[in-house]
C-alpha positions as CSV (number, residue, x, y, z in Angstrom):
1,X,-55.2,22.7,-36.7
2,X,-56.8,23.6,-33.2
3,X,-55.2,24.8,-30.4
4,X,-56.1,21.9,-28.7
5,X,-54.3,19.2,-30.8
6,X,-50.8,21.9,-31.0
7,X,-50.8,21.6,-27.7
8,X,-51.9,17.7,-27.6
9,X,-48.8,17.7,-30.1
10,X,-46.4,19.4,-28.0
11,X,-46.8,17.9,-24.6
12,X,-46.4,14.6,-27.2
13,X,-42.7,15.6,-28.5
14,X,-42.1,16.5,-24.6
15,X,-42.8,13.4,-23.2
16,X,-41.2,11.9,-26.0
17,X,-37.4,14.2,-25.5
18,X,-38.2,13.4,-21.4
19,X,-38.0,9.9,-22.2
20,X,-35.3,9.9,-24.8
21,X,-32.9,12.2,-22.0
22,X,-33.6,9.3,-19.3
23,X,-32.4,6.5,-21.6
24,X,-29.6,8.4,-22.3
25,X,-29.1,9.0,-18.8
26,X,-29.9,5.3,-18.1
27,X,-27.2,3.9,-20.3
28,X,-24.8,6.4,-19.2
29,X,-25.3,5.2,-15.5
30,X,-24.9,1.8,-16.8
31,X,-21.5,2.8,-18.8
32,X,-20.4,3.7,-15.6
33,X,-20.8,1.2,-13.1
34,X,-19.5,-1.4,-15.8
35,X,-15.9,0.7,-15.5
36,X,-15.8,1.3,-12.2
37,X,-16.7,-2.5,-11.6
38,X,-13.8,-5.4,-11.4
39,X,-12.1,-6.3,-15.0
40,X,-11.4,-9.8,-16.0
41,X,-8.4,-10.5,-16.3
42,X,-6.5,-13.5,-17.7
43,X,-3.8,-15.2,-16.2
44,X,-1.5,-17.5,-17.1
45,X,-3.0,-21.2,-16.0
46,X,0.3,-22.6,-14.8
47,X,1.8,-20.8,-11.7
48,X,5.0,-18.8,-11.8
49,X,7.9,-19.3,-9.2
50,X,8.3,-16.3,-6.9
51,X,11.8,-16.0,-7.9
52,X,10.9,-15.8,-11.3
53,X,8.7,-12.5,-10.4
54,X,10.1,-8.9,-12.3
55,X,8.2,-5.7,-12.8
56,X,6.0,-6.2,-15.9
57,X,2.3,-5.0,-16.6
58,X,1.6,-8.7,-17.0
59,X,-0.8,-10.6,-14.9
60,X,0.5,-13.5,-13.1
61,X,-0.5,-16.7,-11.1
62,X,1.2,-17.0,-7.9
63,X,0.1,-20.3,-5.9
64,X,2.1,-20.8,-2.4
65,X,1.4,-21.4,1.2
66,X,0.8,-18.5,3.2
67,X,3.3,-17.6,5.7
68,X,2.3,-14.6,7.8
69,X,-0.8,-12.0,7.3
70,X,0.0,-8.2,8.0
71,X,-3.5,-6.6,7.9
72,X,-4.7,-6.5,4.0
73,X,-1.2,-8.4,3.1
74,X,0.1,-11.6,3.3
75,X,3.5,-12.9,2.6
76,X,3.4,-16.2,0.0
77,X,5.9,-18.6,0.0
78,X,6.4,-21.1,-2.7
79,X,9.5,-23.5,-2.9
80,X,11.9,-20.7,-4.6
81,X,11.3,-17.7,-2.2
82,X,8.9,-15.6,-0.5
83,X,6.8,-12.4,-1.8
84,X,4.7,-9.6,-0.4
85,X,1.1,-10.1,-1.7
86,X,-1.0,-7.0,-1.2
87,X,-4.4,-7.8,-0.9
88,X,-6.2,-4.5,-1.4
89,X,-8.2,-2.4,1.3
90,X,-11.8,-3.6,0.0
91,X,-11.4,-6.8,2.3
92,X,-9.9,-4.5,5.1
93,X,-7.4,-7.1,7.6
94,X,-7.8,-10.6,5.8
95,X,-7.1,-13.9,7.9
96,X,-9.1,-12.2,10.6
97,X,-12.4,-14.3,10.5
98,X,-12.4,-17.9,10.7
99,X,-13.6,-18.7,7.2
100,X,-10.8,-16.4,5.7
101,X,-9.1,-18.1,2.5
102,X,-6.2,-16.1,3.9
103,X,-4.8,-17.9,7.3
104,X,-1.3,-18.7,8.0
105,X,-0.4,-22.1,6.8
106,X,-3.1,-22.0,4.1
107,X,-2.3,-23.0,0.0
108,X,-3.9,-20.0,-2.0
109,X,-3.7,-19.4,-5.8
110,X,-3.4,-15.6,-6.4
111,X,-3.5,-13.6,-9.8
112,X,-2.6,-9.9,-10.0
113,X,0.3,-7.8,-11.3
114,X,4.4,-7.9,-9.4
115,X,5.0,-3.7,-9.8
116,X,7.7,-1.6,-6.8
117,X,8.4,-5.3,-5.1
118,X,4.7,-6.1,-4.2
119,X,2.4,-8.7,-5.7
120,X,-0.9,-6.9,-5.7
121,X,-3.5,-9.4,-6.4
122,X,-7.1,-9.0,-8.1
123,X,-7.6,-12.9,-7.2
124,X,-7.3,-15.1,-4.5
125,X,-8.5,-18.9,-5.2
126,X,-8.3,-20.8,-1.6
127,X,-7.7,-24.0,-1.6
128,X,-11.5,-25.1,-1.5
129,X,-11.3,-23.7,-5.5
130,X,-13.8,-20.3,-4.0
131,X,-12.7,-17.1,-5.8
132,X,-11.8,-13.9,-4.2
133,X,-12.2,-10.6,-5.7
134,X,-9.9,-8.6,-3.7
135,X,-7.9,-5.4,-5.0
136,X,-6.7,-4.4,-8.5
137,X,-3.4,-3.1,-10.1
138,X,-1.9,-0.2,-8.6
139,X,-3.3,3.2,-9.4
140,X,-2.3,5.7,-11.3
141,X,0.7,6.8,-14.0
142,X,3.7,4.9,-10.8
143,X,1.2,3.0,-9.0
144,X,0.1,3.4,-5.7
145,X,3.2,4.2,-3.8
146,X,3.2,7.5,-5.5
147,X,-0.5,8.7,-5.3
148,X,-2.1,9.9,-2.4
149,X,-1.9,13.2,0.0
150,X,1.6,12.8,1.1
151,X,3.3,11.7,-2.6
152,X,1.4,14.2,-4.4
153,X,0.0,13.8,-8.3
154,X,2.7,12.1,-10.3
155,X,4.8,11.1,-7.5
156,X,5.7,14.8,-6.7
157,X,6.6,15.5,-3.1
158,X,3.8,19.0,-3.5
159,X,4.5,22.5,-4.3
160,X,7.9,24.1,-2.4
161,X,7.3,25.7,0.7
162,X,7.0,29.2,0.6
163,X,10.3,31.5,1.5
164,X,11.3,32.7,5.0
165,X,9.7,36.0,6.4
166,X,13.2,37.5,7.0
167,X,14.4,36.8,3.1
168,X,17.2,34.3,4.0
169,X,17.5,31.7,1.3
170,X,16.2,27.8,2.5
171,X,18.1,25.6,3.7
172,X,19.0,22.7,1.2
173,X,17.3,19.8,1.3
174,X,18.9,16.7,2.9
175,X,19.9,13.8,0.6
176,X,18.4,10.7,0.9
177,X,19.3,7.0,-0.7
178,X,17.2,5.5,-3.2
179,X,15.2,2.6,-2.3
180,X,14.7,-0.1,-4.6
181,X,11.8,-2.7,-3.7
182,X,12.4,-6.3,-4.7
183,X,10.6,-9.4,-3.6
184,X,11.2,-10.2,0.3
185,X,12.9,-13.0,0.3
186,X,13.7,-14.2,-3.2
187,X,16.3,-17.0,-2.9
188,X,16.5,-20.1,-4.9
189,X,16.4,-23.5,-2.7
């Protein structure tokens, strides 16, 4: 063998490794995007009640009239009650533009999960039959209203605070009442 065609074969097996390590690369791009992108999820055709709604990792249909819009929620009321839809940050203050799905008065058809007293809805169907991707379920191990700077990983209020200069012991920490979420509203009639 020649030096020539070694080194004919070895710039061969590189190109060949090169283009092996960008397929890889490729499909591991493409692995990603298709879990960070929106899941399908399947709801129940037929609409719950809003009185009906509990905490469950199950997806529901909610379809009501809107009553107010707060920003990225909306409170839907149906014919048993009222509930606090939360509409996710990706679509920022909805019922703000003029072709917003999400207007006071409007009927909308939602799907998402009921977790801590909120609806928080992947779906929105307006009443023209267009459909919505808006946010997801809540994040993390408790859901949202546990993550984040001030909440800490795991619902932890953060590490204690350090101990006073002088030696004195803390002072103990106030006590505070639970909160328990439920739907706003929920009343049957």
């Amino acid at each position: 063998m020649t030096e020539e065609t070694k080194t004919s074969r070895t710039l061969f097996k590189a190109s060949l490794a090169a283009v092996a390590l960008l397929g890889v690369g490729v499909a591991a791009g493409a692995a990603a995007i298709k879990v960070s992108g929106p899941s399908i999820e399947m709801a129940p055709i037929k609409p719950m009640a809003i009185s009906g709604l509990t905490d469950s990792t199950n997806v529901i249909t909610l379809r009501g009239k809107v009553a107010e819009v707060y920003g990225p929620m909306f409170v839907m009321q149906d014919g048993s009650g009222k509930a606090l839809i939360d509409g996710g940050r990706r679509h920022g203050m909805l019922g703000m533009s003029s072709n917003s799905p999400v207007a006071t008065g409007a009927m909308v058809t939602i799907q998402g999960r009921f977790h801590d007293g909120i609806v928080h809805a992947s779906f929105l169907i307006g009443a023209d039959g267009k459909v919505t991707e808006l946010g997801g379920p809540p994040h993390g191990p408790r859901g949202t209203a546990h993550d984040g700077p001030d909440r800490g990983p795991e619902g932890r209020d953060g590490p204690p605070p350090p101990p006073p200069a002088d030696g004195s012991a803390p002072p103990a920490p106030a006590a505070q009442s639970p909160v328990t979420p439920a739907a706003i509203g929920n009343r049957a009639g």
